[in-house]
N, C-alpha and C positions, 0 to 999 in steps of 0.2 A: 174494731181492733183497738187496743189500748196500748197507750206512748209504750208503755213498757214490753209490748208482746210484738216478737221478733217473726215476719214470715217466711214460714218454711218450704223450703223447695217441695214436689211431689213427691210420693213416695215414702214417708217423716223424715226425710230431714239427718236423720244417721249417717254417722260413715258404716261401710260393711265393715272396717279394722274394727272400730268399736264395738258394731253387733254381735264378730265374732270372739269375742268375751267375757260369757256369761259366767256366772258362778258356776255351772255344774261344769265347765268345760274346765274353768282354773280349779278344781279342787281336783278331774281328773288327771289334769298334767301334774300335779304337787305329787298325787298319788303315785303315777306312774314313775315319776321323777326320784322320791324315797324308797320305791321297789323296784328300782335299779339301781341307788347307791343302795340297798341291803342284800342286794343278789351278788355285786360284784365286789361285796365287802367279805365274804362266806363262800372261800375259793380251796378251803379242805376239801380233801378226801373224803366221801364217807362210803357206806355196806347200804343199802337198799334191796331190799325183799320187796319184788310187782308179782304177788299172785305166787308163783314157782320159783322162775329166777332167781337170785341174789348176784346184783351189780353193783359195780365199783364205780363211784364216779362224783367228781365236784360239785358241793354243795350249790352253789351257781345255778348249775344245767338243773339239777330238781328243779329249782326254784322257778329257773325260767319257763322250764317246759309247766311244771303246774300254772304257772301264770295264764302261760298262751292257751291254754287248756279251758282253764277259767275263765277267758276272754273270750275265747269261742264258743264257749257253754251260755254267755253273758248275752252275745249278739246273736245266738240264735233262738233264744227265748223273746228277746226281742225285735228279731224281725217277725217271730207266729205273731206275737200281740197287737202290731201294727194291719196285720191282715185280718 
């Protein structure tokens, strides 16, 4: 070992705070964090046509329900790929 190299406990040596903040984890909290100040910035009324229907309702709730929608589409293509 060299004067300069520091020994590290088992396991490397990381704290778990530190490991748990990678890049893809901070870019999704940024993300989620801008599409909820643009969902709850967009609190009009609007007309939406699902198919038959035509609903009345806050631009918001779209947005949220598309989201959760897409996040559920998101993790369930990725739990098949993991198997």
């Amino acid at each position: 070992m060299s004067p300069t190299e520091t020994p590290r406990a088992p396991g490397g040596g990381g704290s778990r705070f530190a490991e748990s903040f990678t890049p893809g984890r901070i870019a999704m909290v940024a993300v989620a964090i801008l599409t909820l100040v643009f969902i709850f910035e967009n609190t009009r009324q609007v007309r939406i046509r699902i198919l038959i229907p035509e609903v009345t309702m806050p631009v918001y709730v779209a947005l949220l329900v598309t989201a959760l929608l897409g996040g559920a589409c998101g993790y369930s293509l990725a739990a098949r790929r993991r198997k």
